[in-house]
PyMOL Python script that loads the backbone (N, CA, C, O; Angstrom):
from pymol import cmd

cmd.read_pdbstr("""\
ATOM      1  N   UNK A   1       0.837  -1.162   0.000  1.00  0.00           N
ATOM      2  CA  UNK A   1       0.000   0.000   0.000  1.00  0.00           C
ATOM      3  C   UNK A   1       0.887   1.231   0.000  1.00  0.00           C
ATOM      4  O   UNK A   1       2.003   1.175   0.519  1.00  0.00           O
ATOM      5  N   UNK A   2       0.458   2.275  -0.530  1.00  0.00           N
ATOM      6  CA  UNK A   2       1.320   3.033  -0.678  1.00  0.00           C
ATOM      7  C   UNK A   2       0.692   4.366   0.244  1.00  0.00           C
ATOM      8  O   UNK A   2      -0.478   4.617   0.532  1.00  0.00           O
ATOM      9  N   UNK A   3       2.146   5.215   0.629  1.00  0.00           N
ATOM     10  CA  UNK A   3       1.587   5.953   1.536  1.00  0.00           C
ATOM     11  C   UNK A   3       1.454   7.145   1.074  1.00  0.00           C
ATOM     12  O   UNK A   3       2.110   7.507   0.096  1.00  0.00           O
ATOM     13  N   UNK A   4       0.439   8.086   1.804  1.00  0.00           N
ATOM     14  CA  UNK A   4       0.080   9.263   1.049  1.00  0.00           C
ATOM     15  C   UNK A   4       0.507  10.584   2.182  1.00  0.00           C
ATOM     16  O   UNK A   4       0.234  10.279   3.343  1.00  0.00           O
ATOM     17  N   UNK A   5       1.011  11.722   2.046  1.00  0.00           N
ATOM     18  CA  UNK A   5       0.644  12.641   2.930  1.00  0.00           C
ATOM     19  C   UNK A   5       0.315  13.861   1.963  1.00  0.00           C
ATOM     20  O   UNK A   5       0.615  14.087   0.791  1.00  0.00           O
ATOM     21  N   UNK A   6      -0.327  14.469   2.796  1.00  0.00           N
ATOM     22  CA  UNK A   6      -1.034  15.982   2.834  1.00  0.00           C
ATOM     23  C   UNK A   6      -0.114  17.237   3.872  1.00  0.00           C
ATOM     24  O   UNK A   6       0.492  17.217   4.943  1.00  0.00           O
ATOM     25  N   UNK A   7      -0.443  18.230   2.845  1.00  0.00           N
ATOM     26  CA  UNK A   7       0.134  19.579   2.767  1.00  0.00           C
ATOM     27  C   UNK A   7      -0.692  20.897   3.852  1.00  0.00           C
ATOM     28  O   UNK A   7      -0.243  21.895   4.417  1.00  0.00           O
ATOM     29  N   UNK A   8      -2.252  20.202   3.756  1.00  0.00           N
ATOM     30  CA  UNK A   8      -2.922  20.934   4.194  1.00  0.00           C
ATOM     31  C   UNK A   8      -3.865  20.122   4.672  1.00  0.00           C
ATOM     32  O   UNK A   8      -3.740  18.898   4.622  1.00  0.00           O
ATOM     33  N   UNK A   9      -5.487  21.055   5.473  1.00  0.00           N
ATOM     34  CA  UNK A   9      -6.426  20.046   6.042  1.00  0.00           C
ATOM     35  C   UNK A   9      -7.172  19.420   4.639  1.00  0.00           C
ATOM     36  O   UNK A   9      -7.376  19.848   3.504  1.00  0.00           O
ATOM     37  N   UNK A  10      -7.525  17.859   5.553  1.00  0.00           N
ATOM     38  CA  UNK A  10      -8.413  17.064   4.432  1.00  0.00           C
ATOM     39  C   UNK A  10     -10.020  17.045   4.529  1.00  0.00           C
ATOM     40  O   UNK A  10     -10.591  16.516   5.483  1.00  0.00           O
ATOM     41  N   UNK A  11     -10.687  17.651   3.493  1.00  0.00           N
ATOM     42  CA  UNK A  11     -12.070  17.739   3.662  1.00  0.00           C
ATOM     43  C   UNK A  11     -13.306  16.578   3.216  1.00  0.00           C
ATOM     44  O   UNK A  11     -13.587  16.294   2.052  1.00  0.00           O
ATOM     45  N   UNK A  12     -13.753  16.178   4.065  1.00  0.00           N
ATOM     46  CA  UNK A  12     -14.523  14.872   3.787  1.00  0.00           C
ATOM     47  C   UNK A  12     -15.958  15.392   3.216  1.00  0.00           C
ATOM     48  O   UNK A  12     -16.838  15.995   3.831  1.00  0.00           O
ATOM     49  N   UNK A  13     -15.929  14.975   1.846  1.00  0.00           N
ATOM     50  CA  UNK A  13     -16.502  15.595   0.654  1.00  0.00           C
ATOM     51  C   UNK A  13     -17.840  15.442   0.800  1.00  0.00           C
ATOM     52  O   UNK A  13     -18.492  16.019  -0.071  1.00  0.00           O
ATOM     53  N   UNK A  14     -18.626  14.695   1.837  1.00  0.00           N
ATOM     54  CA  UNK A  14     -20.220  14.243   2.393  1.00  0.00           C
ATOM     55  C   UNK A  14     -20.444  14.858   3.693  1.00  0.00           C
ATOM     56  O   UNK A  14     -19.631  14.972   4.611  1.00  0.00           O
ATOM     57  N   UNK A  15     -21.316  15.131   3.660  1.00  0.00           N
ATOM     58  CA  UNK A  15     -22.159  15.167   5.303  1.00  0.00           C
ATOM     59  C   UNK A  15     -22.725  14.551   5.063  1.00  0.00           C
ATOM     60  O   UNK A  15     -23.117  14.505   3.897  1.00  0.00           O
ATOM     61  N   UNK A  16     -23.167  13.620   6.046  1.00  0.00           N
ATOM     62  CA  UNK A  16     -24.271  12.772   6.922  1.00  0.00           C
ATOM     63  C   UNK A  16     -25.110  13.134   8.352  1.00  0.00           C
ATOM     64  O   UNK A  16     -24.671  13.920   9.191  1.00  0.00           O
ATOM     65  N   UNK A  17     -25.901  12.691   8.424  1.00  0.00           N
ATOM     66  CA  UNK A  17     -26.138  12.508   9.839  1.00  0.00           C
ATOM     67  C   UNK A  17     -26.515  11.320   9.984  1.00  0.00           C
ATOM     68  O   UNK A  17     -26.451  10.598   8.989  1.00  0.00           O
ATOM     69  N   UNK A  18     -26.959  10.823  11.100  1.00  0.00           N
ATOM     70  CA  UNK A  18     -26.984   9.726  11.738  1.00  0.00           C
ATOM     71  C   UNK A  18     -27.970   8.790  10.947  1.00  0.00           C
ATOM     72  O   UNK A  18     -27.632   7.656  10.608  1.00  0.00           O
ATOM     73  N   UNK A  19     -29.033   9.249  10.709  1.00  0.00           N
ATOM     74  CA  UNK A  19     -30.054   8.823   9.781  1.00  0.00           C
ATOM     75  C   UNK A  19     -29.408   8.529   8.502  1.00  0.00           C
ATOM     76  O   UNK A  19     -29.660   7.437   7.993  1.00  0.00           O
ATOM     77  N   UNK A  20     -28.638   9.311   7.921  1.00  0.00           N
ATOM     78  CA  UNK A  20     -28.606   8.926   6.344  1.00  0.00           C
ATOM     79  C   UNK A  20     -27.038   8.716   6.058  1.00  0.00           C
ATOM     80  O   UNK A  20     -26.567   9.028   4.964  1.00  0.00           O
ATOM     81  N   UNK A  21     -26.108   8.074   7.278  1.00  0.00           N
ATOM     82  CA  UNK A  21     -24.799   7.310   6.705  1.00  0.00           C
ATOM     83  C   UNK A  21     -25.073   6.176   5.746  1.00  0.00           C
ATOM     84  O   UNK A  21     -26.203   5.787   5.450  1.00  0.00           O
ATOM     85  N   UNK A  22     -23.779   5.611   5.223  1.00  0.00           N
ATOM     86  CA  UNK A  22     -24.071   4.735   4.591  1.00  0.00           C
ATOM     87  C   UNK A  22     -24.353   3.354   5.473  1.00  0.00           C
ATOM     88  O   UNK A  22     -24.629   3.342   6.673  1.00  0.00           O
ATOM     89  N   UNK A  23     -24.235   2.316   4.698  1.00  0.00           N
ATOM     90  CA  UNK A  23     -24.362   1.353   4.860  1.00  0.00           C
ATOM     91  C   UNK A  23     -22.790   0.938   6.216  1.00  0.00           C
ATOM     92  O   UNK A  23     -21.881   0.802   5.397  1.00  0.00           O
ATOM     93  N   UNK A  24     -22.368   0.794   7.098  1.00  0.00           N
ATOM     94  CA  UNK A  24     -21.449   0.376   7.201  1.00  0.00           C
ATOM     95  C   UNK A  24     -20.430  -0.872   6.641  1.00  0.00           C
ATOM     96  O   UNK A  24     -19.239  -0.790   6.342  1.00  0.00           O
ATOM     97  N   UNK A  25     -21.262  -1.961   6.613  1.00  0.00           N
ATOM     98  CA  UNK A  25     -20.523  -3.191   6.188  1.00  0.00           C
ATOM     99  C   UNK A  25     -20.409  -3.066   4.589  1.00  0.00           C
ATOM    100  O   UNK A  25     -20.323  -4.208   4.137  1.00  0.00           O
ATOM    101  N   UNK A  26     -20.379  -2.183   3.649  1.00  0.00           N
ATOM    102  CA  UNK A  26     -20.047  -1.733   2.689  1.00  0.00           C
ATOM    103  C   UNK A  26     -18.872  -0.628   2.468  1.00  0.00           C
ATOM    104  O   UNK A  26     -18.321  -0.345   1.405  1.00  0.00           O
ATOM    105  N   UNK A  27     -18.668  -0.152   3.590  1.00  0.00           N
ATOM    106  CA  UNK A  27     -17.365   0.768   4.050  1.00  0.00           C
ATOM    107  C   UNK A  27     -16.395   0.565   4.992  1.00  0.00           C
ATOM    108  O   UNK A  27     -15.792   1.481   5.551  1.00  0.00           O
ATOM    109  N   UNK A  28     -16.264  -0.317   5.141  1.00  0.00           N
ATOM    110  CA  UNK A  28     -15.145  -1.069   6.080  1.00  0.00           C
ATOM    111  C   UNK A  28     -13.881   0.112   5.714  1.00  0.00           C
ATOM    112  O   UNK A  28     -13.602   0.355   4.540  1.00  0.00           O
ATOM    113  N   UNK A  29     -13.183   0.786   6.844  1.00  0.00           N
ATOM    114  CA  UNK A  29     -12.190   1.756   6.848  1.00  0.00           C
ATOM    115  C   UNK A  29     -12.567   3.001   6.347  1.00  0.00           C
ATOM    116  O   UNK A  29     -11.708   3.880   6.279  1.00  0.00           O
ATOM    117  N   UNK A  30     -14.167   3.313   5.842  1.00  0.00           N
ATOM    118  CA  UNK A  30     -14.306   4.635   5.243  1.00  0.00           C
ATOM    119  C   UNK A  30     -14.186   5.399   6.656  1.00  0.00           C
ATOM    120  O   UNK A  30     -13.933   4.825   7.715  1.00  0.00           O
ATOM    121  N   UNK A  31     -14.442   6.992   6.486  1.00  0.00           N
ATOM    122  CA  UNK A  31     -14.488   8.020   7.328  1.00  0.00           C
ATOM    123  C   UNK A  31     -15.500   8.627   6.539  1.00  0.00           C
ATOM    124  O   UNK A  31     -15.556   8.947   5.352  1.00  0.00           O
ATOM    125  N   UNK A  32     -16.278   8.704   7.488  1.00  0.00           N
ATOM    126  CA  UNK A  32     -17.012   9.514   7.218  1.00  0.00           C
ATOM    127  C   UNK A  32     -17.385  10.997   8.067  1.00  0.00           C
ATOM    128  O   UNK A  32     -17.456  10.770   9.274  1.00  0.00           O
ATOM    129  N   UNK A  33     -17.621  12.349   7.744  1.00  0.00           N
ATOM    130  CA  UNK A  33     -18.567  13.464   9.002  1.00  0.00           C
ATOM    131  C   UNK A  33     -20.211  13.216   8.947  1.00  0.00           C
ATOM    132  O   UNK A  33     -20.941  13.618   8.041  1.00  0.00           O
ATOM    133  N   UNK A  34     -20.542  12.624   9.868  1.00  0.00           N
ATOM    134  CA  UNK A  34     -21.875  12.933  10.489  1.00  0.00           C
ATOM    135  C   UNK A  34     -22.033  14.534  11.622  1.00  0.00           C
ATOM    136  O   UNK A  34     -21.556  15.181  12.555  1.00  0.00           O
ATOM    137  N   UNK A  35     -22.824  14.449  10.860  1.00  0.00           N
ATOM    138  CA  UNK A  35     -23.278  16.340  11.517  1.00  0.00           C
ATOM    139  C   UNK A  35     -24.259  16.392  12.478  1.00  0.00           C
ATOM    140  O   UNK A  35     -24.862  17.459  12.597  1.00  0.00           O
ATOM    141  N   UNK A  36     -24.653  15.137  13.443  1.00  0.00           N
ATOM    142  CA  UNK A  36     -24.915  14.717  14.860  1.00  0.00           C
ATOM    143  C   UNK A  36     -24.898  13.522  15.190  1.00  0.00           C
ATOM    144  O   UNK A  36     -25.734  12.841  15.783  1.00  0.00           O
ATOM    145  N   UNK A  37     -23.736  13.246  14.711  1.00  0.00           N
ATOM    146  CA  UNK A  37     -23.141  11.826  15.144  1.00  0.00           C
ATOM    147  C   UNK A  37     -22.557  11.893  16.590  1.00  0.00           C
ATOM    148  O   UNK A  37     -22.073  10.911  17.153  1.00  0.00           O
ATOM    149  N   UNK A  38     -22.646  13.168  17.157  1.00  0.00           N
ATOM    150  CA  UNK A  38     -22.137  12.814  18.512  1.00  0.00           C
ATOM    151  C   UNK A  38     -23.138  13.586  19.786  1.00  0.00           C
ATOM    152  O   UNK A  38     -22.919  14.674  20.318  1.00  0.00           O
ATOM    153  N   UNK A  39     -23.977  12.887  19.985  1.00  0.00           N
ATOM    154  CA  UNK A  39     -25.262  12.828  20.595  1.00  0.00           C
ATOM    155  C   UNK A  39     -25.638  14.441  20.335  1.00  0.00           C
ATOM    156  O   UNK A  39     -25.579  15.279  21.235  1.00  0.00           O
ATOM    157  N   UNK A  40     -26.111  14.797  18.688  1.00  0.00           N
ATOM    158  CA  UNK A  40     -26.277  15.886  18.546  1.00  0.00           C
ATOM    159  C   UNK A  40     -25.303  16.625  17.991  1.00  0.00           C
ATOM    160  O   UNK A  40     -25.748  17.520  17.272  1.00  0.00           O
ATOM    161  N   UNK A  41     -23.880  16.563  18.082  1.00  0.00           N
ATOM    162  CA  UNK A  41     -22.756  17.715  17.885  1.00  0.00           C
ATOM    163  C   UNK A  41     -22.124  16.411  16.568  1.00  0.00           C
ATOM    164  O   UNK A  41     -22.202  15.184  16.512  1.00  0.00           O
ATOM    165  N   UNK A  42     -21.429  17.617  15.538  1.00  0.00           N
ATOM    166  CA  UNK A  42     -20.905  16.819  14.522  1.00  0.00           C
ATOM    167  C   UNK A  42     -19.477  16.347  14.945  1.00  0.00           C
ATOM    168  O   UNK A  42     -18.598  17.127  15.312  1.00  0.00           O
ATOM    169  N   UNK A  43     -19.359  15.230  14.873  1.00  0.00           N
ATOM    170  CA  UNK A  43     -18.427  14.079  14.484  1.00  0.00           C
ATOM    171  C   UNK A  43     -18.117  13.380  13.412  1.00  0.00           C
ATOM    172  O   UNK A  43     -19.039  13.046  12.667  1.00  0.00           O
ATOM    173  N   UNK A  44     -16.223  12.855  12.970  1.00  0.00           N
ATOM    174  CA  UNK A  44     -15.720  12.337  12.282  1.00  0.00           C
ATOM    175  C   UNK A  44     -16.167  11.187  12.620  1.00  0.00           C
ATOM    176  O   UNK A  44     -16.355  11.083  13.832  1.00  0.00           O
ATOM    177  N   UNK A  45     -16.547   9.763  11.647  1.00  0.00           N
ATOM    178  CA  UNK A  45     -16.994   8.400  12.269  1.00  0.00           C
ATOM    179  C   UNK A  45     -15.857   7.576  10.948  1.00  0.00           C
ATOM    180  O   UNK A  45     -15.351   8.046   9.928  1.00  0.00           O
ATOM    181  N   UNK A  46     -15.810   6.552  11.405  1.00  0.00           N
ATOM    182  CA  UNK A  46     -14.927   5.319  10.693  1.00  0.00           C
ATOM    183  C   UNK A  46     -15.577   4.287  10.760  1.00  0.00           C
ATOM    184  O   UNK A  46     -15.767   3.930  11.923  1.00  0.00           O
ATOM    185  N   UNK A  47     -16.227   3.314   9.607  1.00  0.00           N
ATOM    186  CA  UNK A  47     -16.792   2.413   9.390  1.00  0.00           C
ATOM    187  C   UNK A  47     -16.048   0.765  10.238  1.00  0.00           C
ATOM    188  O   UNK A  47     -15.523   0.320   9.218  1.00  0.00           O
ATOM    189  N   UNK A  48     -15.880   0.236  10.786  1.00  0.00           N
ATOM    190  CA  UNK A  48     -15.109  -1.305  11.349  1.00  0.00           C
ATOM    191  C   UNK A  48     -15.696  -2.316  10.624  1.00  0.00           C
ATOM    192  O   UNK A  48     -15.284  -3.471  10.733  1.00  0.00           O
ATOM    193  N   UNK A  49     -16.670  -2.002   9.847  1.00  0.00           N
ATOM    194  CA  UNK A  49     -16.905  -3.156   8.673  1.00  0.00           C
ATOM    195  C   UNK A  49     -18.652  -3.677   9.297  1.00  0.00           C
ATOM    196  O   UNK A  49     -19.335  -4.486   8.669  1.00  0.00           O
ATOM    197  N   UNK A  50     -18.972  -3.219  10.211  1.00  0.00           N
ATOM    198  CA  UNK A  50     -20.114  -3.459  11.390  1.00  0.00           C
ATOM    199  C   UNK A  50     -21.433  -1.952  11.590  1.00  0.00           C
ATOM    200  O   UNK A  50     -22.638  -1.707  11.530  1.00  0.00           O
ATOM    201  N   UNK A  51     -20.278  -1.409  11.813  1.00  0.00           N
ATOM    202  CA  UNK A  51     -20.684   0.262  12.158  1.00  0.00           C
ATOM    203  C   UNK A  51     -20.204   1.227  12.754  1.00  0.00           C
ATOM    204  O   UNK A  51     -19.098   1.270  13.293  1.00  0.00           O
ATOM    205  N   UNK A  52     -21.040   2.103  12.695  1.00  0.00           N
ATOM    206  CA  UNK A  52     -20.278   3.875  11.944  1.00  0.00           C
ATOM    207  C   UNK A  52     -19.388   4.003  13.809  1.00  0.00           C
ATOM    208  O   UNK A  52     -20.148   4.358  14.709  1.00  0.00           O
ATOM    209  N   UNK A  53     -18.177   3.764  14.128  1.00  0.00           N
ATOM    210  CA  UNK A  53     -17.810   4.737  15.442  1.00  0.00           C
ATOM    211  C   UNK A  53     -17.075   5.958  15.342  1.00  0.00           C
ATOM    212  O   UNK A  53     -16.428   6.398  14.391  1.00  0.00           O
ATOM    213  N   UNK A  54     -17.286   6.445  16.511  1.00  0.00           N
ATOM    214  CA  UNK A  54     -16.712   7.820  16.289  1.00  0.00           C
ATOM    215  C   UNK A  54     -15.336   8.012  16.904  1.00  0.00           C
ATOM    216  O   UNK A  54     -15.002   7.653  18.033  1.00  0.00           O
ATOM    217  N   UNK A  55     -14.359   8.816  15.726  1.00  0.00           N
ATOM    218  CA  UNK A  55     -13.222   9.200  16.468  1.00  0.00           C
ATOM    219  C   UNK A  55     -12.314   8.844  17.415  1.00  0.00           C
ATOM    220  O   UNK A  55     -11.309   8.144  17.536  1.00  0.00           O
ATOM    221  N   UNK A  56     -13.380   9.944  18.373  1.00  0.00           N
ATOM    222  CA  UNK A  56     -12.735   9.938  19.873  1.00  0.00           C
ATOM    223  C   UNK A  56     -12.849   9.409  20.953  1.00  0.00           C
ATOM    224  O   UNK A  56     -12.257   9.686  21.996  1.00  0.00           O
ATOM    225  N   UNK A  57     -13.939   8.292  20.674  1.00  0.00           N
ATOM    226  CA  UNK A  57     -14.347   7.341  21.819  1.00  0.00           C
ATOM    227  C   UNK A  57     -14.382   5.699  21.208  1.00  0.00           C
ATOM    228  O   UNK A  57     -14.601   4.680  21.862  1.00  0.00           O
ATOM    229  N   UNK A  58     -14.147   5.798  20.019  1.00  0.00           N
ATOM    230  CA  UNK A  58     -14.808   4.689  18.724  1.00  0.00           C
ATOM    231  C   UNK A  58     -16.220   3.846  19.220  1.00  0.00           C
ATOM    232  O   UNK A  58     -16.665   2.838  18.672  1.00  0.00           O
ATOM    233  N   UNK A  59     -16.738   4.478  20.295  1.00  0.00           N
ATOM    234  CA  UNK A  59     -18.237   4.673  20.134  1.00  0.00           C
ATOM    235  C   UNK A  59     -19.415   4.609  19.033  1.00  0.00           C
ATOM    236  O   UNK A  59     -19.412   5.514  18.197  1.00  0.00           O
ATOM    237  N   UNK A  60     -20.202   3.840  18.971  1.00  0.00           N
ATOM    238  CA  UNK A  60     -21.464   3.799  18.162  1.00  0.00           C
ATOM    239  C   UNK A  60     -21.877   5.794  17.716  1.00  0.00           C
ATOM    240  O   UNK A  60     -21.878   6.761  18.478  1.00  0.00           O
ATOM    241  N   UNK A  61     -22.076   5.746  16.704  1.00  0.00           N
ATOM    242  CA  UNK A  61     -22.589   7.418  16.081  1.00  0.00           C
ATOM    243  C   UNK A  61     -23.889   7.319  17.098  1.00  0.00           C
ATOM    244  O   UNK A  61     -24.178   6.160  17.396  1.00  0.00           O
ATOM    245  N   UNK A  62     -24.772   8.415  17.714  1.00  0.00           N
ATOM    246  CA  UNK A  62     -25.792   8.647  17.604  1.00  0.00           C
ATOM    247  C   UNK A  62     -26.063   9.956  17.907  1.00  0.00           C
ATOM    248  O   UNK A  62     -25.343  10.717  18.554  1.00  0.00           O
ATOM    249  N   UNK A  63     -27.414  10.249  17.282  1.00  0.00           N
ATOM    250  CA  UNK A  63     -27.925  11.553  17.280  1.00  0.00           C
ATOM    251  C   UNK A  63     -28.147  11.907  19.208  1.00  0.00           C
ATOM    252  O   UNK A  63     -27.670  12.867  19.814  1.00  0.00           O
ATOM    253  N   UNK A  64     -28.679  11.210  19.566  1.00  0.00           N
ATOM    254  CA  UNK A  64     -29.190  11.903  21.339  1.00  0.00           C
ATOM    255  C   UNK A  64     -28.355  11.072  22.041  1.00  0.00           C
ATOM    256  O   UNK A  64     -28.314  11.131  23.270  1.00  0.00           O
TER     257      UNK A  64
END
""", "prot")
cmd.dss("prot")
cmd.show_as("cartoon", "prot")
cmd.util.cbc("prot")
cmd.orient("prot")
């Protein structure tokens, strides 16, 4: 695999929210921003092949 770096910040080209992520077990390693993925407040989430966790706790996404 080859490695990549960046110069500047990287912008994750979707919003979601909690309701309308994708599929997880179709995104195994994606990242995604949900825009109240963190009981209400927007969060970065990463797919585990199962479902969407977040970030900073790798916690389940949810809106409340």
């Amino acid at each position: 695999m080859a490695n990549t770096s960046f110069s500047g910040p990287v912008k994750v080209s979707d919003t979601f929210t909690v309701a309308t992520v994708p599929d997880a077990t179709l995104s195994e390693g994606g990242m995604i921003y949900v825009s109240n993925g963190k009981n209400g407040a927007p969060i970065i989430a990463f797919s585990n092949g199962t479902a969407w966790l977040r970030v900073d706790t790798a916690g389940v996404i949810q809106a409340t």
